[in-house]
N, C-alpha and C positions, 0 to 999 in steps of 0.2 A: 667819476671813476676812482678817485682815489680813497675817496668814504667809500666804495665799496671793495675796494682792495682789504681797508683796514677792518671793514665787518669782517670779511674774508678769514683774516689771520686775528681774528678776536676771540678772547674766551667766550663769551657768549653766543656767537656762531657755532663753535664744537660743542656749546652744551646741549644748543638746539637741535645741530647733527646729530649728537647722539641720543638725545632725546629720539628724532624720526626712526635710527636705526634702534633702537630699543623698541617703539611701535610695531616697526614691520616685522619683527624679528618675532613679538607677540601673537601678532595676526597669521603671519606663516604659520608657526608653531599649531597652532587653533584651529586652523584650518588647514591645512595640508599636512601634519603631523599630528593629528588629532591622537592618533593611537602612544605613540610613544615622546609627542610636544610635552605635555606634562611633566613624563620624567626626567626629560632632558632639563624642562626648566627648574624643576626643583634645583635638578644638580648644580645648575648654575647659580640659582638661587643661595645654595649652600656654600658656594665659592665664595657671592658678595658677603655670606654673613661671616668666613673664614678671615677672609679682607676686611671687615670692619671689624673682626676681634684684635687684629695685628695690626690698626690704625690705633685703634683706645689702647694699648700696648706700649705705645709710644712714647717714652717718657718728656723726652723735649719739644713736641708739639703742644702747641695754647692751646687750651680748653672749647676756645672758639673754633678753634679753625678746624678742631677733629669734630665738632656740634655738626659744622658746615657737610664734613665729606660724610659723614654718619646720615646727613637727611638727602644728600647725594644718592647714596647708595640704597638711602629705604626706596626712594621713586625711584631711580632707575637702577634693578637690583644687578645687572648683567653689566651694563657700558657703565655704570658708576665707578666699579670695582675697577675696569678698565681707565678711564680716565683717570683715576688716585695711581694706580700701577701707574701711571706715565707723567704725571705733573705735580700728584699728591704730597711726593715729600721730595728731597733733594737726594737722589738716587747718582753716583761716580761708578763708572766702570775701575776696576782697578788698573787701566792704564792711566785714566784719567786722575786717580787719586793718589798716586805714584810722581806723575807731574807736576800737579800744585804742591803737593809735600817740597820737592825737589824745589820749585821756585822758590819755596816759604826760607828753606833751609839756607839757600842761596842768598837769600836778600839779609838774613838776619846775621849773616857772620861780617854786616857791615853796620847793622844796627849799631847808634851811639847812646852812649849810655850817662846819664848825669842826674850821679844817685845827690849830687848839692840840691837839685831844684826840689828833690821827695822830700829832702831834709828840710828846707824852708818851707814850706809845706805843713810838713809834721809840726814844726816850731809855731804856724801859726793858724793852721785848721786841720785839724787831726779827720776830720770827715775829705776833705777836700783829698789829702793827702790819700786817703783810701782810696780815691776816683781814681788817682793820676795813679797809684800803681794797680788800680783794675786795668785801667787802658796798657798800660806797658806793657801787662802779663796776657794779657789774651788780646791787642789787637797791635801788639808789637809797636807800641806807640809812644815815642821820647818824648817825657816834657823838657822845651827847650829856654835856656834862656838867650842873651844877643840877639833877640830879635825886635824889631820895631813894628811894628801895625794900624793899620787905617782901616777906618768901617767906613760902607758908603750904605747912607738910606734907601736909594734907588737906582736901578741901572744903571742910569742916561748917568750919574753922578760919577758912577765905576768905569764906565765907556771911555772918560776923559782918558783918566790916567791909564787906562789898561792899552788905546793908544798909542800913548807917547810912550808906554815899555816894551810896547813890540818893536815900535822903531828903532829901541835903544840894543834893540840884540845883536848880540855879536858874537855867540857860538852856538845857543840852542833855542828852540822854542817846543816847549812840550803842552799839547792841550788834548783834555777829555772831558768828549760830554754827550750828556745823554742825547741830545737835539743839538742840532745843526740844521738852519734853515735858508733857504738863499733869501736875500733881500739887502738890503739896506746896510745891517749890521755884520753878517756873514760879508758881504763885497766890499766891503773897507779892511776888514781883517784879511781876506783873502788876497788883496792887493800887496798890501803890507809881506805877508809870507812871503808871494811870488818874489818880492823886491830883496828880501831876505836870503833864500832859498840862491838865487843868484850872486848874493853877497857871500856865499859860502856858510850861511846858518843851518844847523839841523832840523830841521822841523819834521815835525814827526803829532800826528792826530791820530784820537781813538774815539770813535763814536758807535755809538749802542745801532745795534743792525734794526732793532721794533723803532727805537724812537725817531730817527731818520726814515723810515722804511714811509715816509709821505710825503716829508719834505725837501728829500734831495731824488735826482734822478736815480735812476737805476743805472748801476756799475761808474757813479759817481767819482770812486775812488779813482777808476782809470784815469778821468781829467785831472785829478788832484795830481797824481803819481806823473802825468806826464810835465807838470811843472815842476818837480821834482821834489815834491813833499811825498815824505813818506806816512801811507795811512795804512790803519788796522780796524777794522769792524769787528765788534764783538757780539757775540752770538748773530751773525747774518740770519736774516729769512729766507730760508729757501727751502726745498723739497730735498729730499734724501732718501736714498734705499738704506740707509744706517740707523738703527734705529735708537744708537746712543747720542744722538744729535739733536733728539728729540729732546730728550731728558730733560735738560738744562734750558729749555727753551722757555722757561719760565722765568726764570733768573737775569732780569734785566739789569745795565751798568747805565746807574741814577747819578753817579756823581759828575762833578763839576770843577777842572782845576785845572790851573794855567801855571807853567814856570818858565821864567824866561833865564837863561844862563846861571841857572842855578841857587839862583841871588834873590828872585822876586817869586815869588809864590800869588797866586788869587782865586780865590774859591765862593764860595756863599750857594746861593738858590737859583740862580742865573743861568739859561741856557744860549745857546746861540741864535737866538731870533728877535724878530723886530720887537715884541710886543712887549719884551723882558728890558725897553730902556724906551720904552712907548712911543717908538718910532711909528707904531701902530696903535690905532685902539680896536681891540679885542673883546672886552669883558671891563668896559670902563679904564680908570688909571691901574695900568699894572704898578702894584708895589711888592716890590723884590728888592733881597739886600743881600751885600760883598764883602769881603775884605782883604785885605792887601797885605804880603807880610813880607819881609828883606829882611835876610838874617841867619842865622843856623835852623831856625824853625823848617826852614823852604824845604830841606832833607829831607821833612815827613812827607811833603807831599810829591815830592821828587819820586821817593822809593814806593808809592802807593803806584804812580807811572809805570815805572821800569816794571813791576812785578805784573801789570796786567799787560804790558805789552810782552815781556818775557810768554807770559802763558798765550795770548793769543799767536807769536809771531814767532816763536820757537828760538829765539835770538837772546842768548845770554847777555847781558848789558853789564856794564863796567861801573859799578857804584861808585865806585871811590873815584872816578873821571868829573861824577857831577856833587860832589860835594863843595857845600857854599863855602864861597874865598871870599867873601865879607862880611865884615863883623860888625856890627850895631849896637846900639846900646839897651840897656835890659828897660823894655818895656813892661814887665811882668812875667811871669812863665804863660809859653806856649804850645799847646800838646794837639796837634794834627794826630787825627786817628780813622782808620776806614774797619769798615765794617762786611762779610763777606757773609751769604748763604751759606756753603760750603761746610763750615767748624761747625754749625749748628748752634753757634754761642750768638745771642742777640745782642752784640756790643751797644749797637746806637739806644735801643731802647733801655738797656742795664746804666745807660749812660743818661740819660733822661730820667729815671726812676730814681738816680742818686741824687741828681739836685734837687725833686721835690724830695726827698724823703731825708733828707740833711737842711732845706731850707729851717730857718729862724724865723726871720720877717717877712719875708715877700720871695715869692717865684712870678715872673711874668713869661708867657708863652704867644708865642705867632708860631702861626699854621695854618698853610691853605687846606687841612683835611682833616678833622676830629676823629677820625675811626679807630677806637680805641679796644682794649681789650679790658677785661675783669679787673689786671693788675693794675692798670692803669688808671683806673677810675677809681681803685680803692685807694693807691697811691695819692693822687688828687681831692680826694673828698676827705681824708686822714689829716692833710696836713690842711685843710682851710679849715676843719676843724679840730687842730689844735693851735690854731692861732692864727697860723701863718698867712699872708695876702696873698689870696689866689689868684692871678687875671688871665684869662684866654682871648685872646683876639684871632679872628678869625673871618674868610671873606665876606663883603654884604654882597657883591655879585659873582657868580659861581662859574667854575670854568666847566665844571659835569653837574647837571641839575639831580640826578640820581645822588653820587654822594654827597651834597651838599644836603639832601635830606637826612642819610645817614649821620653827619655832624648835629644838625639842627635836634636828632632823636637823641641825644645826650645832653642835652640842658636843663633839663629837668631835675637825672639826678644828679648833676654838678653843682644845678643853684640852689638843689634842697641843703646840700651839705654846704654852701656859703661860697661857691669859688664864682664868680663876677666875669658873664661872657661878653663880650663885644665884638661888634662886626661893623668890618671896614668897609664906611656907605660909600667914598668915592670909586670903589672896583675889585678887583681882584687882590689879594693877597696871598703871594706865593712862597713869602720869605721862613725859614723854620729858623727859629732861636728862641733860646730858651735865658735868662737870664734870672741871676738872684742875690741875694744877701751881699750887695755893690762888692761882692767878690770871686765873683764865677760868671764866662758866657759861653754859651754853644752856638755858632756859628755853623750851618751847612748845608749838606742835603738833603738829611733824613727828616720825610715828613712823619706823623704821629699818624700812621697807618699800617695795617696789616702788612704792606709789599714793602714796605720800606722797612718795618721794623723784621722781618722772616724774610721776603721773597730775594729782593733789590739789592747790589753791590751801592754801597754808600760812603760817603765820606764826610766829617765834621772836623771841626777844628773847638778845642777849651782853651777858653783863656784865664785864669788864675788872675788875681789883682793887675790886670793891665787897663789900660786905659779902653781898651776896647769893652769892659764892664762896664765904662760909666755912658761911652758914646749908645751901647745897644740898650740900655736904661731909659736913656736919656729920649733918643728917638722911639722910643716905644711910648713911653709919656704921650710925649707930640702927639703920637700918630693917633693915642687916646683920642683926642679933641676932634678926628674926622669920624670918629665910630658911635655906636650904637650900641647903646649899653641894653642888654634884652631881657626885660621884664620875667616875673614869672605869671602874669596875666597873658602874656603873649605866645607864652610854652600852653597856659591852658586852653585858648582859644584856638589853639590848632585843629582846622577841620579835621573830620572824624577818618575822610578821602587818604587825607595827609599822614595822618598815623596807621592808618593800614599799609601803605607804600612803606612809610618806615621798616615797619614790623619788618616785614617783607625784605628790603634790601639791606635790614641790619643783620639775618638769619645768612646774607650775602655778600656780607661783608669783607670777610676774608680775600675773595677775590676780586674785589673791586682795587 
């Protein structure tokens, strides 16, 4: 029942839908409107080609993803047009664009400001320096210093201590995520709250209405609420006579972040279920990674919270209430930054494209999802051919077999240009990080995917000469020695079956 709930509310069900009703719509026309079907279809006809002149128009859309809706709309010339009109681009009514303005404004007249760290920076990588005040200016994002941090290689590593910081809470616990699943992991932390929650802690949870929408019950939140955690679901699933509610239904919240009393921050690729600290096996050994920050830093992911509960829950929050009262000693600079559909500015991926394209020596990547775009690839194949050590790690067992083919249909031309793919043979690999020149890490959510880099609310964290460079370095080596370094006899030997599916769900990529 529940795979078929989620075919239900799947892209791929409304393409088929509309697929049907573009058929029938055909056949009426043909046959019961024989006399004036034709003119009518033209007209319409003329609509989707109006609609595809005002998509290629579009200055901030990829290249790809207007390819996508342009082969949309040539097969289905009438519901093509219609389906881009309602999910095609990121479409605000102006109440709605009024309101996030209003929270943006809100939250930034508490933004802290520490023009020292750009200055150390400048002093000692003038490229680096350019990132962190990209991020400052367009995702309102402080590089911090007083902070300390921990990486963990894999959940069950991160479970420990994330634990024994729930238990340490003593005025707040604030968590967002895309999945929340009951089991194992979810029922230890939900104890914990309960014990909290009576201890007079605020807690307060935000989880995405699709990625829930399988594994908790339906109207979940009422149990939650009657222990007295306060929840928020962001874009719910449901039916509406409104049809701006639709809009945005596209725009999933992918990130991933916990703060406990304002003091502990923890973020990485982690969601709330068994499989993500391998309490389960799923898809062989999950390897997923975290990390842990105590400091001034925690303020970035503090205020990524309050602003999305602000918009979802109409409730002004008091910034200056949860700003961190302890101070640590400077581990490096640390710049928490999220990423929104909305501005139309692709932070996480402009954030990704600067460390390869300023890399020296080496860039290393992990990523459960290759699906890349034009820039991306050119970025990638430029710097391993101008020197630089390119490596991609990547799952050896797949959680969607579809894109997993998509990933595998870019090896070819990454290995012609020299960049070195491996794939993780003991199971899945969910973890996104990006590390390089033992002076820069990204730590997050954002996978190297069309929805993540355009669609998907995100959040990551850089870290600037901290130790967290050397640890995500370090375990990415390691993690080398379980992977499978893939030939380019193994790219040519792909059945001929294989590279027409490619073809096929690379041209569909965009929406995968």
């Amino acid at each position: 029942m529940r795979k078929f709930i989620r075919f239900v509310f799947s892209k791929r069900f409304l393409a088929i839908f509309l697929a049907v009703i573009q058929i029938i719509l055909f056949g009426v026309l043909i046959t019961e409107f024989y006399k004036i079907g034709p003119t009518i279809y033209l007209l319409m006809t003329i609509f989707s080609v109006i609609v595809m002149l005002y998509l290629l128009e579009k200055n901030h859309l990829n290249p790809s993803y207007k390819l996508l809706w342009v082969v949309i709309m040539v097969l289905f010339p009438i519901t093509g047009a219609v389906f881009y009109a309602l999910w095609g681009d990121t479409k605000l009514t102006k109440k709605q664009k009024q309101a996030i303005h209003a929270i943006q404004q809100n939250a930034r007249k508490y933004t802290v400001k520490n023009p020292q760290a750009i200055t150390y920076l400048e002093q000692h990588n003038k490229y680096l320096a350019k990132q962190a005040k990209y991020l400052e200016k367009y995702a309102d994002a402080t590089p911090f210093y007083n902070t300390q941090s921990k990486y963990y290689p894999f959940g069950e590593d991160f479970f420990v201590d994330y634990i024994e910081d729930l238990k340490k809470a003593e005025k707040s616990i604030f968590m967002h995520y895309f999945i929340v699943d009951e089991g194992y992991m979810w029922d230890t932390i939900l104890d914990i709250l309960k014990e909290k929650v009576k201890q007079g802690v605020d807690v307060k949870i935000i989880y995405d209405g699709f990625g829930t929408l399988l594994t908790l019950p339906q109207d979940y939140e009422k149990e939650l609420e009657s222990y007295g955690i306060k929840v928020k679901i962001f874009n719910p699933v449901h039916f509406s006579l409104h049809i701006s509610d639709y809009l945005i239904l596209n725009h999933r919240d992918h990130r991933k972040i916990t703060v406990i009393d304002s003091n502990v921050g923890y973020s990485g690729g982690l969601n709330i279920a068994d499989e993500y600290i391998n309490k389960i096996s799923r898809f062989g050994v999950w390897k997923d990674t975290a990390f842990r920050i105590e400091g001034d830093a925690v303020f970035g992911l503090t205020t990524t919270f309050l602003q999305t509960w602000h918009q979802i829950s109409k409730e002004e929050p008091d910034y200056e209430k949860y700003k961190p009262t302890v101070k640590k000693e400077t581990d490096g600079i640390v710049q928490p930054y999220f990423d929104t559909p909305m501005d139309k500015i692709n932070v996480c991926e402009n954030a990704y494209l600067s460390v390869i394209n300023n890399a020296t020596e080496y860039v290393y990547i992990t990523t459960p999802y290759l699906v890349i775009d034009n820039e991306m690839v050119t970025s990638l194949s430029l710097a391993c051919q101008s020197g630089v050590d390119v490596k991609i790690m990547v799952p050896g067992v797949p959680d969607k077999w579809y894109v997993y083919y998509i990933t595998q249909s870019y090896y070819r031309v990454l290995m012609e240009a020299g960049v070195e793919i491996y794939e993780y043979t003991p199971g899945f690999l969910h973890a996104k990080m990006y590390v390089s020149d033992d002076n820069q890490a990204i730590v997050g959510s954002a996978n190297m995917d069309f929805r993540s880099m355009y669609l998907h609310y995100e959040n990551c964290c850089s870290f600037y000469y901290s130790s967290m460079v050397k640890s995500v370095k370090e375990d990415f080596l390691t993690t080398l020695k379980q992977c499978h370094l893939v030939t380019m006899e193994e790219v040519e030997n792909t059945p001929f079956w294989k590279r027409l599916f490619q073809i096929i769900f690379r041209i569909w990529s965009p929406m995968m």
